[in-house]
KEKE-3310 file (N, C-alpha, C; in steps of 0.2 Angstrom, whole numbers, plus 5000, padded with zeros to 4 digits):
npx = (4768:4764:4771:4769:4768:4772:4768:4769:4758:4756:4752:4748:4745:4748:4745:4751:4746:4749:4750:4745:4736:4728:4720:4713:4704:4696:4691:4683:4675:4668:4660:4654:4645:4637:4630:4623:4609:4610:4621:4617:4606:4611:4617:4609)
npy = (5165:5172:5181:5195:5198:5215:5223:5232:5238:5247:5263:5259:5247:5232:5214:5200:5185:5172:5154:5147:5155:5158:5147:5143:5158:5149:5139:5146:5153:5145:5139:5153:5153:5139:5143:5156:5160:5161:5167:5181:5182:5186:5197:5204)
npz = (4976:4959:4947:4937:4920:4911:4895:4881:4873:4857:4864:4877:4891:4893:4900:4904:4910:4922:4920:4929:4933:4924:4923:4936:4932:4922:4927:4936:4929:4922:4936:4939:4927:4928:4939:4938:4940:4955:4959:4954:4961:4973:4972:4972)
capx = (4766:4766:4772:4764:4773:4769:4770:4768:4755:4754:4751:4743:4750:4746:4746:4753:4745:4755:4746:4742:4730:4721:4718:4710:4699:4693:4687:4679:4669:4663:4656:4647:4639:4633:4626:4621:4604:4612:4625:4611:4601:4614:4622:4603)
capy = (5171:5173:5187:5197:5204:5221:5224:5241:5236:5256:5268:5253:5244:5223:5209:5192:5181:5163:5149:5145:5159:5156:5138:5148:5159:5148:5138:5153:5155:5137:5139:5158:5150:5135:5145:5162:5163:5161:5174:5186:5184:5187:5202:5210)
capz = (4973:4957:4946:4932:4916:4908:4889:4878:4865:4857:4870:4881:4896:4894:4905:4903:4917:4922:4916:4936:4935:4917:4924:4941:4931:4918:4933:4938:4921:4922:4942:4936:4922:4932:4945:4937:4945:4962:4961:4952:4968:4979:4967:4975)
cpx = (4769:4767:4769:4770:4770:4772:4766:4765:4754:4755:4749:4750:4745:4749:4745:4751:4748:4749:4742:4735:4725:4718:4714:4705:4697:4691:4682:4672:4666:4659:4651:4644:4635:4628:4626:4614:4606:4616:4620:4607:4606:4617:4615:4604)
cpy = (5171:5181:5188:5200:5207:5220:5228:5239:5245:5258:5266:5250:5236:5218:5202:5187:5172:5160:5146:5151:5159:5151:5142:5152:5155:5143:5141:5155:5151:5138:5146:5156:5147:5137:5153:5165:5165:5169:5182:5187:5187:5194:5210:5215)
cpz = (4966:4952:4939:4926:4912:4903:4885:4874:4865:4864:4875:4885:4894:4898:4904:4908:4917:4920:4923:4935:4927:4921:4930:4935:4925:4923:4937:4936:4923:4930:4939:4932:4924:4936:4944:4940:4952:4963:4959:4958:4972:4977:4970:4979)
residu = (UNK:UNK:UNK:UNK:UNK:UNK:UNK:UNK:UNK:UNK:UNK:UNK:UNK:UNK:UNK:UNK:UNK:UNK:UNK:UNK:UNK:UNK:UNK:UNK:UNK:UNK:UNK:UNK:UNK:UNK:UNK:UNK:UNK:UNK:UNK:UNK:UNK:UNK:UNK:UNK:UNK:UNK:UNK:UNK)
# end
């Protein structure tokens, strides 16, 4: 389990994600691109 850390930009709460979870969505990006008709059908 990884953990999350908070940061006050202004008035705003931000989120620093571990480098385990970049890697996870930017595999993510690359599968919904390849296969955006599909998910488009299935999103019906």
């Amino acid at each position: 389990m990884s953990t999350l850390k908070l940061t006050q930009l202004g008035k705003s709460l931000g989120v620093i994600l571990p480098k385990e979870f970049a890697v996870q969505l930017d595999a993510a990006r690359k599968i919904m691109k390849s296969r955006r008709r599909v998910l488009r059908q299935l999103a019906r």
